[in-house]
C-alpha positions, 0 to 999 in steps of 0.5 A: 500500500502506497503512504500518504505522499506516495498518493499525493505524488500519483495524484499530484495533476488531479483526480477523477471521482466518481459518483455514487449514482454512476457506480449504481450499475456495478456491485464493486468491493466497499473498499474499491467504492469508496476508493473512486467516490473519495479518492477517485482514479489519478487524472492522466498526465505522466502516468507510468507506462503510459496510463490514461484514467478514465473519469465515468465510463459505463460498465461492458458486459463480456461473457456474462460478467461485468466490468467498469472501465477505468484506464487503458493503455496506449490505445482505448480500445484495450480498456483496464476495468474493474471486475464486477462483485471482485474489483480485480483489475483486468486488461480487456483484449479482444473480448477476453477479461486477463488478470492484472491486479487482485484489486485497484489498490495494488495496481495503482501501488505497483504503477507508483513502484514501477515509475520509482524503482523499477529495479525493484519491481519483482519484489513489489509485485510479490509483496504487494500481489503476488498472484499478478505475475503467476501467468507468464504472459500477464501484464506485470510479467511482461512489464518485469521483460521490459525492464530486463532487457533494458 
């Protein structure tokens, strides 16, 4: 979990705060609620690895399950969203939901340690969720390639 002024420098441009009546069509977690109703996403400028967060995007339904669509990277039609009921944060690829974070909590808290010491990405990733970099082919795991070859 990231410190107050580690919150304070992700949100230094801004933030985007959602509103209760937006988040009425999903059930989310408690804690990710109240996460984008107080504290909202980070507004986009100089995000890591090129992040764009979205203000109030409108829940996608995919395979029977739905998701809130939060950020996306590079290019929006690739959207990060929320998972309805869990609040596990996914990267939507051509209809397919793939695992990112078990919560918004760790994915914004492994984007801060990616910007401020990748070198130590690995070790974050397993203290803060381990689980991110179980598939070989999951986000985290191909960011931790990157920063290999660099």
């Amino acid at each position: 979990m990231l410190t107050i002024e580690q919150l304070q420098e992700l949100y230094f441009t801004g933030a985007h705060v959602f509103t209760e009546s937006h988040l009425s069509h999903i059930t989310l977690p408690p804690e990710t609620k109240t996460w984008l109703t107080d504290t909202g996403l980070p507004d986009s400028h100089h995000l890591p690895l090129d992040i764009h967060f979205l203000g109030e995007a409108s829940p996608v339904t995919i395979h029977n399950n739905t998701y809130l669509p939060i950020a996306y990277r590079w290019e929006i039609i690739h959207p990060i969203a929320l998972e309805e009921n869990t609040g596990a944060v996914c990267n939507i690829d051509n209809d397919t939901p793939v695992y990112v974070n078990k919560n918004l909590q760790a994915f914004l808290t492994l984007l801060y340690h990616y910007e401020h010491d990748k070198e130590n990405l690995a070790n974050y990733i397993k203290q803060e969720d381990p689980s991110a970099i179980e598939n070989p082919d999951s986000f985290w795991s191909l960011i931790l390639k990157q920063i290999a070859l660099q």
